[in-house]
N, C-alpha and C positions, 0 to 999 in steps of 0.2 A: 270536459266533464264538470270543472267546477263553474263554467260561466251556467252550463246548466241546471246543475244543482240552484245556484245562487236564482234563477231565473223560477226554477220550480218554487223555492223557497217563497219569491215574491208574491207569485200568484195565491198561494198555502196561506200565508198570513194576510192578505187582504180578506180572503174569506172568512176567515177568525175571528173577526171583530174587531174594536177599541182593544183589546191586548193582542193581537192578532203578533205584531213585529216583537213585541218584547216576548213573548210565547213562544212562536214559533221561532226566534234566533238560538233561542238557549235550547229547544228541540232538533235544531239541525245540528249545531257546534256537538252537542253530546250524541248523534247520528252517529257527525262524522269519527269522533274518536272512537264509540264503539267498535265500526265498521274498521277503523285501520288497527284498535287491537286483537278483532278476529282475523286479520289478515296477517299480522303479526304470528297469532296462534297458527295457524295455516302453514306459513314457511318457516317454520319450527325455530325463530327467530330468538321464543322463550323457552328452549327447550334444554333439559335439564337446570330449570330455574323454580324451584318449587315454591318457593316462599314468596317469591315476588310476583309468581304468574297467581298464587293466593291473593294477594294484596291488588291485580287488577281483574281478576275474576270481581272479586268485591267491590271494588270500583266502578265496573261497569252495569252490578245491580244497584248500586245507589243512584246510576244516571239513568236507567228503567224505573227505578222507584220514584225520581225527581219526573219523569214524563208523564206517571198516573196521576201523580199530585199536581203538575201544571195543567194537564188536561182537565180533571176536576177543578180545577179554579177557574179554568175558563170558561165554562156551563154555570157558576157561582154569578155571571152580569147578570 
C-alpha cells in the first residue's frame, strides 16, 4: 500500500505544477497521520484519554487547516 500510495502521490504532484512535490509531500505525510490517528480513534487505542485525544483532535485540524492554506497557495502561481 505504501509503494502505492508513494506512486499516486507522484502522478498527484506532477500535475500540480512548479510546487507540485513540495505541496503535495507535506499533503500526503499530513494524510497519512490523520488517517493512522483515525484508526487509532477506531480501535479505542485513545480510549479513556481525554486530554490528549483533545490535544490530537486539535492537531489533526491544524493539519486540515495547513491543506486549505497550501491548496490556496498553489492557485496563487
Amino acid at each position: 500500500m505504501w509503494f502505492a500510495a508513494i506512486g499516486i502521490y507522484g502522478q498527484g504532484a506532477a500535475t500540480m505544477g512548479n510546487l507540485g512535490p513540495v505541496i503535495g509531500w507535506v499533503m500526503f505525510m499530513a494524510l497519512a497521520l490523520i488517517v493512522s490517528n483515525l484508526w487509532g480513534l477506531e480501535t479505542d487505542e485513545w480510549k479513556n484519554l481525554k486530554k490528549p485525544k483533545k490535544y490530537l483532535l486539535i492537531g489533526n485540524i491544524i493539519l486540515i487547516i495547513s491543506w486549505i492554506i497550501l491548496g490556496f497557495a498553489n492557485t496563487l502561481q
